[in-house]
N, CA, C and O atoms as a Tripos MOL2 file, in Angstrom:
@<TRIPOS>MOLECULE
protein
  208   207    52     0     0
PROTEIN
NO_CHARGES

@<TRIPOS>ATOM
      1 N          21.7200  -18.2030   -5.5900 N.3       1 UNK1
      2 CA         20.4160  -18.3060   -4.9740 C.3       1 UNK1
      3 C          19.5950  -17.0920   -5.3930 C.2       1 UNK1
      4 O          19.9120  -15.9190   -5.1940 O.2       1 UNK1
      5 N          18.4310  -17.5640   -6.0350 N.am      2 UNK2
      6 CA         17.4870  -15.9910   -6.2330 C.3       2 UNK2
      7 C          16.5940  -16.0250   -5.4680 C.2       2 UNK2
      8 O          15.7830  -16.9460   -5.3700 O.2       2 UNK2
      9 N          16.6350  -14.6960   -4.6130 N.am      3 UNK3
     10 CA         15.2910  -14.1100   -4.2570 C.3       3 UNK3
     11 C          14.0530  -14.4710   -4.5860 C.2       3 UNK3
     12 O          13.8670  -14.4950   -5.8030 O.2       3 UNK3
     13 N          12.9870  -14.8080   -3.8100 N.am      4 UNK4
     14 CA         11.7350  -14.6010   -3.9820 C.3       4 UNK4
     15 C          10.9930  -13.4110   -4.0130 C.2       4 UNK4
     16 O          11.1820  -12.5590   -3.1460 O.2       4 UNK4
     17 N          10.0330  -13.2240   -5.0580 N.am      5 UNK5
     18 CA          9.3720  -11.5210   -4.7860 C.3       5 UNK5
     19 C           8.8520  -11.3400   -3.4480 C.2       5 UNK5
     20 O           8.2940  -12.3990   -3.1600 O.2       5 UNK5
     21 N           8.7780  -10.6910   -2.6860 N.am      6 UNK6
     22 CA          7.9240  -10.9000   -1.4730 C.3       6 UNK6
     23 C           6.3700  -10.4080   -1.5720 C.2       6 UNK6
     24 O           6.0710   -9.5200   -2.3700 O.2       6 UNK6
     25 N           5.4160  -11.0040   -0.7520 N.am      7 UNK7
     26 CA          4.4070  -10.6220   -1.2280 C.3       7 UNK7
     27 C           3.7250   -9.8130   -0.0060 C.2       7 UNK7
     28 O           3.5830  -10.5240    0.9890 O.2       7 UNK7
     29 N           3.2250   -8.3430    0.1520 N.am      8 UNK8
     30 CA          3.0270   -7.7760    1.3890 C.3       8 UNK8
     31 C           1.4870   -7.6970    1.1790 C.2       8 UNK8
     32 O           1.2140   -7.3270    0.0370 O.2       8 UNK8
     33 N           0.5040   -7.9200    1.8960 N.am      9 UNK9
     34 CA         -1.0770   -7.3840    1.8860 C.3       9 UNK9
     35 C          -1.2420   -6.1060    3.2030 C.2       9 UNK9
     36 O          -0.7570   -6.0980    4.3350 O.2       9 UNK9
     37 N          -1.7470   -5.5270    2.8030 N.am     10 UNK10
     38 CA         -2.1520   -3.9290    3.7780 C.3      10 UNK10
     39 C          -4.0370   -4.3570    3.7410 C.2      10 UNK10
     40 O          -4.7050   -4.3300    2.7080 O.2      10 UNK10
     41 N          -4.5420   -4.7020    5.0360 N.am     11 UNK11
     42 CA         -5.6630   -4.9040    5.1830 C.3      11 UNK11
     43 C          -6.4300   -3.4330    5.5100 C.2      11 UNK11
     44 O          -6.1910   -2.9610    6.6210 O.2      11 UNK11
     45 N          -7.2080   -2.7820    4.7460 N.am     12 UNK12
     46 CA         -7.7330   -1.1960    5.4790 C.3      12 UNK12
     47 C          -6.9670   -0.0360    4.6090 C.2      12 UNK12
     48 O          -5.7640    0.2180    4.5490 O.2      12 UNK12
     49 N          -8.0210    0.5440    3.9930 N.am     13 UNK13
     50 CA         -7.1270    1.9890    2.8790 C.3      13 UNK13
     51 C          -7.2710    2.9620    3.7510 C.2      13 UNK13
     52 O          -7.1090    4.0180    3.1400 O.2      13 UNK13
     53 N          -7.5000    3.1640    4.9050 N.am     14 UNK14
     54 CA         -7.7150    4.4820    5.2870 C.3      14 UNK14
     55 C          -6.4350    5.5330    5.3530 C.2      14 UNK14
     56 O          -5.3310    5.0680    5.0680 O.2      14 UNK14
     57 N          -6.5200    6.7190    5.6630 N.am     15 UNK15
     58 CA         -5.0290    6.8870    6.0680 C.3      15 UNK15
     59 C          -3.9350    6.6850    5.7880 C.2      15 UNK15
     60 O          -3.1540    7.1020    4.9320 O.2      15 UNK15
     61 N          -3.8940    5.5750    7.0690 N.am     16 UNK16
     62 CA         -2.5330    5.0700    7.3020 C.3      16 UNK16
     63 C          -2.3500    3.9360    6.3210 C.2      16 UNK16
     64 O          -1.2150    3.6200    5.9640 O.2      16 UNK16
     65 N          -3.5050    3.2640    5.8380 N.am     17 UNK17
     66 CA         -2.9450    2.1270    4.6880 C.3      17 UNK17
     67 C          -2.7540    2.6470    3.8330 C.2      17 UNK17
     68 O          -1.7950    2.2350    3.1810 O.2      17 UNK17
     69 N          -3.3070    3.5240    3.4380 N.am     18 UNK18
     70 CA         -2.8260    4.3730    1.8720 C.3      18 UNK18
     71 C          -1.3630    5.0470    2.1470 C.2      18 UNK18
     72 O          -0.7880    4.9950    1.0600 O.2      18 UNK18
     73 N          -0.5070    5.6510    3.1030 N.am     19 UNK19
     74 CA          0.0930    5.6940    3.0740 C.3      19 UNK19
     75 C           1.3660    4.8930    3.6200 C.2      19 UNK19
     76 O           2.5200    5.3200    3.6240 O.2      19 UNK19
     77 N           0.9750    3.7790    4.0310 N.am     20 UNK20
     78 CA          1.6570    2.3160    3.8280 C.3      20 UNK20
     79 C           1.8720    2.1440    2.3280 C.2      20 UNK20
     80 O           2.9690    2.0350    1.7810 O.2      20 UNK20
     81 N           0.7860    2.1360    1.7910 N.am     21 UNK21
     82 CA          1.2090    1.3030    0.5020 C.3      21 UNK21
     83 C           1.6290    1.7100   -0.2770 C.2      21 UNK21
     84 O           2.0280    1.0110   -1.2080 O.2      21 UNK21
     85 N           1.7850    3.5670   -0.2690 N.am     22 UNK22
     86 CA          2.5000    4.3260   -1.2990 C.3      22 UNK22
     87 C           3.4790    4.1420   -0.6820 C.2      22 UNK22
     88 O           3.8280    3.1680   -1.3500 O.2      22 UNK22
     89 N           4.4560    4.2630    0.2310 N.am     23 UNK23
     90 CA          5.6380    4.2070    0.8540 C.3      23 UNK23
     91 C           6.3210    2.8030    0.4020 C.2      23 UNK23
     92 O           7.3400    2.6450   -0.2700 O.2      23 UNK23
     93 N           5.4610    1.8360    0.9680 N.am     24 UNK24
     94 CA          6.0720    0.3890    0.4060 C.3      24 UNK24
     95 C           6.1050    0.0740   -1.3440 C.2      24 UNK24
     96 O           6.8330   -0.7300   -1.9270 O.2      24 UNK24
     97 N           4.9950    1.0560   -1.9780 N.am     25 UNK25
     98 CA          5.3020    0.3730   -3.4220 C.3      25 UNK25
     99 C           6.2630    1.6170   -4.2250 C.2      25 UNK25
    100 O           6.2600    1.8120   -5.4400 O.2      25 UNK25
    101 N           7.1300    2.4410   -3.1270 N.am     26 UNK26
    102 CA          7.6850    3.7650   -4.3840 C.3      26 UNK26
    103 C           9.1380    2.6880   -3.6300 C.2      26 UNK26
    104 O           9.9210    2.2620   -4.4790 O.2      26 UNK26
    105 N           9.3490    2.4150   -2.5840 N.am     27 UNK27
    106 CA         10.4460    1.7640   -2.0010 C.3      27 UNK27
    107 C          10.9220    0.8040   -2.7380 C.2      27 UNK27
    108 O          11.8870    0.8400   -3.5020 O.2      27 UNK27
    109 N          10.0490   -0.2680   -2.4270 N.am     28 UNK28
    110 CA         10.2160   -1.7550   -2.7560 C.3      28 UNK28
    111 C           9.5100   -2.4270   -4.3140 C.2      28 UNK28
    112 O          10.0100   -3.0070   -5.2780 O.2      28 UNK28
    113 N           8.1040   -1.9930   -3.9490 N.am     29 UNK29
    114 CA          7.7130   -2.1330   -5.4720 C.3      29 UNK29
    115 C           8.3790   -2.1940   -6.9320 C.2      29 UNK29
    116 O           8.5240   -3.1070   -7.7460 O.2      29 UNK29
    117 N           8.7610   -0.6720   -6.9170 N.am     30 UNK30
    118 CA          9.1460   -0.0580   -8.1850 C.3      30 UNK30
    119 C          10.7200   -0.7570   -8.1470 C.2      30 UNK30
    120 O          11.2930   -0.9590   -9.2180 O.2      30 UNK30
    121 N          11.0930   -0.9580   -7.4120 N.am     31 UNK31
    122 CA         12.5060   -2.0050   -7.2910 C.3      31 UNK31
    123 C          11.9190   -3.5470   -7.7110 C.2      31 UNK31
    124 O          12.7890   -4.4070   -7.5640 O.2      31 UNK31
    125 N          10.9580   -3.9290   -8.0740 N.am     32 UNK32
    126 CA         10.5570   -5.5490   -8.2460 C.3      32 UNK32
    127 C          11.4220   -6.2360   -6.8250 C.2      32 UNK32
    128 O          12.0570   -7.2720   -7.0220 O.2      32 UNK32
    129 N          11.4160   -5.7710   -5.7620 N.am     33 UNK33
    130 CA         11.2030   -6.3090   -4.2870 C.3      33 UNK33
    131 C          10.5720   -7.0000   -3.8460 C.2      33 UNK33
    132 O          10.8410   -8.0030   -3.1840 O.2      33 UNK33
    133 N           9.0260   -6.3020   -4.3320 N.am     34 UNK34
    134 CA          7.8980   -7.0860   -3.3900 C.3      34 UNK34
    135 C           6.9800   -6.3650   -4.2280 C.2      34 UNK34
    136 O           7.2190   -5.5090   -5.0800 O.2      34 UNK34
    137 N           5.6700   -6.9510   -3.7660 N.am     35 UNK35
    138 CA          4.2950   -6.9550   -4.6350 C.3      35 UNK35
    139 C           3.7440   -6.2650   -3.4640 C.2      35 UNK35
    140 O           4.1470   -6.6740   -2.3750 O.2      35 UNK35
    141 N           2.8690   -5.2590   -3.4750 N.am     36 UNK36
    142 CA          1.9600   -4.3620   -2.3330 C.3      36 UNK36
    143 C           0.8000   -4.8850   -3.1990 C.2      36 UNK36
    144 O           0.8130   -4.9210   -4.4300 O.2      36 UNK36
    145 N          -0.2880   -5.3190   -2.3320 N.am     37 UNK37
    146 CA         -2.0920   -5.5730   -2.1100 C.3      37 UNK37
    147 C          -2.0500   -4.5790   -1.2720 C.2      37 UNK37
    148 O          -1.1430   -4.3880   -0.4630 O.2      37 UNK37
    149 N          -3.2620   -3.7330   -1.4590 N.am     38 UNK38
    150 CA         -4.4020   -2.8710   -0.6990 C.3      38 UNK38
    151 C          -5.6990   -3.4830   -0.7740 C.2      38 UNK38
    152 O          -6.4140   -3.6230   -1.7660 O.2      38 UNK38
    153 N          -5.9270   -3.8690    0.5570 N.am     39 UNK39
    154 CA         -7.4650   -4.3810    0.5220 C.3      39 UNK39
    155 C          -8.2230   -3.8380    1.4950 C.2      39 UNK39
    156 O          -8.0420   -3.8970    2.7110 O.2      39 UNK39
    157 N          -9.4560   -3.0760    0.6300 N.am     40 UNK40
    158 CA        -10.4310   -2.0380    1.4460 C.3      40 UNK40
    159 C         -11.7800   -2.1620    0.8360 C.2      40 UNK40
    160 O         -11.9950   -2.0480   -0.3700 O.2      40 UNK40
    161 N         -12.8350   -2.4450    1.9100 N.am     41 UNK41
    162 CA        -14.3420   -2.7290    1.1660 C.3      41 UNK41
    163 C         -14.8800   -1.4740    0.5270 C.2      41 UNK41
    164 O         -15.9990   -1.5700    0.0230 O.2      41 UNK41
    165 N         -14.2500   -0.2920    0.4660 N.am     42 UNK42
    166 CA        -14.4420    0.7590   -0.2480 C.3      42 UNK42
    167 C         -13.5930    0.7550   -1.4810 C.2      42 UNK42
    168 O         -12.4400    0.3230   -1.5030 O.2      42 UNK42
    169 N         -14.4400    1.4300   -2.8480 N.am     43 UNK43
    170 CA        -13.6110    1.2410   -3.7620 C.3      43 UNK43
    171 C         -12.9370    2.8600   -4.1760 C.2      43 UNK43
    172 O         -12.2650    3.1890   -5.1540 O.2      43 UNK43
    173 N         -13.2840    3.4370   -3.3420 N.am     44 UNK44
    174 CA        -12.7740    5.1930   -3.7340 C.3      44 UNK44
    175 C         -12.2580    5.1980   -2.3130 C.2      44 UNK44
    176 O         -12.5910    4.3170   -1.5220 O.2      44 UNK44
    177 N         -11.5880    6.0150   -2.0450 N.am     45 UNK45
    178 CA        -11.3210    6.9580   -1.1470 C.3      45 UNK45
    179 C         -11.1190    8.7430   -0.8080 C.2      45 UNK45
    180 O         -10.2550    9.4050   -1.3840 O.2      45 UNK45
    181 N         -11.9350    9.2430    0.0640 N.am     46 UNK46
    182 CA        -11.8610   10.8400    0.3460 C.3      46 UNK46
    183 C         -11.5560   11.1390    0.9940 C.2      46 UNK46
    184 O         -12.0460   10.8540    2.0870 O.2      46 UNK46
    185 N         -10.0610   12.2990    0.8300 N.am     47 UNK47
    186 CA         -9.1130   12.2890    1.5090 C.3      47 UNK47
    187 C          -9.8600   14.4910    2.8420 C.2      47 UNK47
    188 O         -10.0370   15.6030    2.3440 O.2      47 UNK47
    189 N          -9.9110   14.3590    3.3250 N.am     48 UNK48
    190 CA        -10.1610   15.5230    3.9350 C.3      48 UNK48
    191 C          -9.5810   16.1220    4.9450 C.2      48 UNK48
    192 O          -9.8980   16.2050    6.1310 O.2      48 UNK48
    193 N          -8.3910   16.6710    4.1400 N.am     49 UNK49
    194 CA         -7.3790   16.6270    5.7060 C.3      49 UNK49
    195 C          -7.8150   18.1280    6.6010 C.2      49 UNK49
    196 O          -7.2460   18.3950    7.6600 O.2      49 UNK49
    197 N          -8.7300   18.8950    6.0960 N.am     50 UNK50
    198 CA         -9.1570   20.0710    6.9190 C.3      50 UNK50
    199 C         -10.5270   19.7380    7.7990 C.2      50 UNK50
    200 O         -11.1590   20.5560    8.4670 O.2      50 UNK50
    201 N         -10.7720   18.5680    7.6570 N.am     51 UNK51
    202 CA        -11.6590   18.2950    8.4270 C.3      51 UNK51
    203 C         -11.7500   18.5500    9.7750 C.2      51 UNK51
    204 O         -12.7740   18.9640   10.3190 O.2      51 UNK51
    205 N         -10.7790   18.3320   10.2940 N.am     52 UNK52
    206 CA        -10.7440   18.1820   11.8810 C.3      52 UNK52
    207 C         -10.3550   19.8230   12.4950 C.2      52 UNK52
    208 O         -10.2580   20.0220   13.7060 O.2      52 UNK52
@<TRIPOS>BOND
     1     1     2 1
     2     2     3 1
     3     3     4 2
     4     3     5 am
     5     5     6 1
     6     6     7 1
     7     7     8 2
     8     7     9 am
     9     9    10 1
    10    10    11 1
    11    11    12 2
    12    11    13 am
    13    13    14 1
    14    14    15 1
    15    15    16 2
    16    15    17 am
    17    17    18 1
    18    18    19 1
    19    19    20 2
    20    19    21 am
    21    21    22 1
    22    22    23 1
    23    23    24 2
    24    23    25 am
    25    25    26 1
    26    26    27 1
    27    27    28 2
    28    27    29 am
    29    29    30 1
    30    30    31 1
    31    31    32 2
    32    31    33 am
    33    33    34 1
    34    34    35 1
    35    35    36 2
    36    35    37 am
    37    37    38 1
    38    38    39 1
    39    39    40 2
    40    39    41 am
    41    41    42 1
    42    42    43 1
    43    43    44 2
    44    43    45 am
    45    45    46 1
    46    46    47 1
    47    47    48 2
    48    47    49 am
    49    49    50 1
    50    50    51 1
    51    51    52 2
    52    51    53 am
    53    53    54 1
    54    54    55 1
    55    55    56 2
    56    55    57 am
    57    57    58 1
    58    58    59 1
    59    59    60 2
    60    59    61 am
    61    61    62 1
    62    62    63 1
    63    63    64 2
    64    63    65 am
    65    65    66 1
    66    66    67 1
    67    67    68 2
    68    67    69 am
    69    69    70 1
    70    70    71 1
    71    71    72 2
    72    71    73 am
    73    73    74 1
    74    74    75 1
    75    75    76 2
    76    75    77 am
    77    77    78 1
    78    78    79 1
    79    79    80 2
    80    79    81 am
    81    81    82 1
    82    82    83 1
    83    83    84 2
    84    83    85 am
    85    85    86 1
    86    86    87 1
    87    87    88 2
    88    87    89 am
    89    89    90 1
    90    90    91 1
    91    91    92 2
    92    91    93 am
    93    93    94 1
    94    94    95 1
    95    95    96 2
    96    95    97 am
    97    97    98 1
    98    98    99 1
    99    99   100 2
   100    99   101 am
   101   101   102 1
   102   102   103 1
   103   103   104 2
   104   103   105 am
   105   105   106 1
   106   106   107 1
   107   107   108 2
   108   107   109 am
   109   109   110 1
   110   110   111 1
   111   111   112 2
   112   111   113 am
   113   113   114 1
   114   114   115 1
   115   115   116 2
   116   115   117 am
   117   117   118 1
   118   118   119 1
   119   119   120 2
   120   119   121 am
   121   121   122 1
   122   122   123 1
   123   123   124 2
   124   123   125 am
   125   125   126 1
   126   126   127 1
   127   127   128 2
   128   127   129 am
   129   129   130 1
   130   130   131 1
   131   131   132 2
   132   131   133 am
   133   133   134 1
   134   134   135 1
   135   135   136 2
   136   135   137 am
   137   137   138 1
   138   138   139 1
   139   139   140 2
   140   139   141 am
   141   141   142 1
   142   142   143 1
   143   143   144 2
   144   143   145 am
   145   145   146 1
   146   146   147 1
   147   147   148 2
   148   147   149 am
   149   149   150 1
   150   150   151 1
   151   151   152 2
   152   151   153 am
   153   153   154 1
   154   154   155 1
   155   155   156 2
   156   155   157 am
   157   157   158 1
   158   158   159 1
   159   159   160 2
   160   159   161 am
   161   161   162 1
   162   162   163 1
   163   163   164 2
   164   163   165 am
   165   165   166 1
   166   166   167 1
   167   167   168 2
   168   167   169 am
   169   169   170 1
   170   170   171 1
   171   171   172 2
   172   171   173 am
   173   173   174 1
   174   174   175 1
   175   175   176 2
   176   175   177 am
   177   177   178 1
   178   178   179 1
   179   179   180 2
   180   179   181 am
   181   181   182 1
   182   182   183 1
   183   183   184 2
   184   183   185 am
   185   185   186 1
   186   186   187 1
   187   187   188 2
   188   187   189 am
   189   189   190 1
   190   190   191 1
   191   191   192 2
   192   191   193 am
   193   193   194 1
   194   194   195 1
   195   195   196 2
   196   195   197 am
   197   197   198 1
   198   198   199 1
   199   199   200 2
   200   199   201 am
   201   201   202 1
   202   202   203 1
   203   203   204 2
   204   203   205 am
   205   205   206 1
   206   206   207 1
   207   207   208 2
@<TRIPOS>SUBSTRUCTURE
     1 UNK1         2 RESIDUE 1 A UNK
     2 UNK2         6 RESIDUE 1 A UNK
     3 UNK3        10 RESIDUE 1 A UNK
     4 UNK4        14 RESIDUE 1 A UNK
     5 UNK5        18 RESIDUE 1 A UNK
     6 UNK6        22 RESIDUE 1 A UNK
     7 UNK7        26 RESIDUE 1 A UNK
     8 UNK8        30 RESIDUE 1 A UNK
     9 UNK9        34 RESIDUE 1 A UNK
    10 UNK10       38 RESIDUE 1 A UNK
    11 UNK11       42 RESIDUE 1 A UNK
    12 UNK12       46 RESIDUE 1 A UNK
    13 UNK13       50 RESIDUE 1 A UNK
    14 UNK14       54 RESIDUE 1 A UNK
    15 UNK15       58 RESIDUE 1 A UNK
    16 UNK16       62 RESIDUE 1 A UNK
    17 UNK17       66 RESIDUE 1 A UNK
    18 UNK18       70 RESIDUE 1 A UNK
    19 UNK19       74 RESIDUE 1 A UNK
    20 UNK20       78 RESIDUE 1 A UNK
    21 UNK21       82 RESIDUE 1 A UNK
    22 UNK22       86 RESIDUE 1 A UNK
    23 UNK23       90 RESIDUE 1 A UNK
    24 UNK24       94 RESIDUE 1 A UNK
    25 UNK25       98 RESIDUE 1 A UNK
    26 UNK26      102 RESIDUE 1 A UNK
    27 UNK27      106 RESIDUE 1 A UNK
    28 UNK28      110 RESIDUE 1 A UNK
    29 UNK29      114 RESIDUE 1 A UNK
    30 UNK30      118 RESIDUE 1 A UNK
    31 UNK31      122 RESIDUE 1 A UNK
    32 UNK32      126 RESIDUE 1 A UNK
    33 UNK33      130 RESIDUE 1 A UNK
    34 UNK34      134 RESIDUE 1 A UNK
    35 UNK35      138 RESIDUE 1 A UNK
    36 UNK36      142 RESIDUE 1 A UNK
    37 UNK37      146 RESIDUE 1 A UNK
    38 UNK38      150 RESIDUE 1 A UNK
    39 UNK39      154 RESIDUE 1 A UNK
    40 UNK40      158 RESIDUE 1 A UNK
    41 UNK41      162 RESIDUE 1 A UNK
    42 UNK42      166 RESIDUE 1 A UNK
    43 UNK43      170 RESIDUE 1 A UNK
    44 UNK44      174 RESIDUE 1 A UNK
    45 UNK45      178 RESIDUE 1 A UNK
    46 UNK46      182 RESIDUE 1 A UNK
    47 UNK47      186 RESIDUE 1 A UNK
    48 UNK48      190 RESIDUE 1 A UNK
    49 UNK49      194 RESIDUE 1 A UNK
    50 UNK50      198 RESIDUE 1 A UNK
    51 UNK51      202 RESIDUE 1 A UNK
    52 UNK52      206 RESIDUE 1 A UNK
């Protein structure tokens, strides 16, 4: 029996989706596991972690 690729979508890059989807595609990805989508109506992201 073979596996199906799995297919994961991450709705929102902020943050926490960006680091969803690096986590899920260094894990699973780069193993041909599963396929990571990032979907965000922004096409850049700025990361400012001294902001706060």
């Amino acid at each position: 029996m073979t596996s199906a690729l799995k297919k994961i979508v991450i709705v929102g890059g902020g943050a926490g989706g960006l680091e969803l989807a690096t986590s899920l595609g260094h894990k699973l990805g780069r193993k041909s596991k599963a396929e990571i989508t990032l979907v965000d109506r922004n096409q850049s992201h700025l990361c400012k972690p001294l902001l706060h």
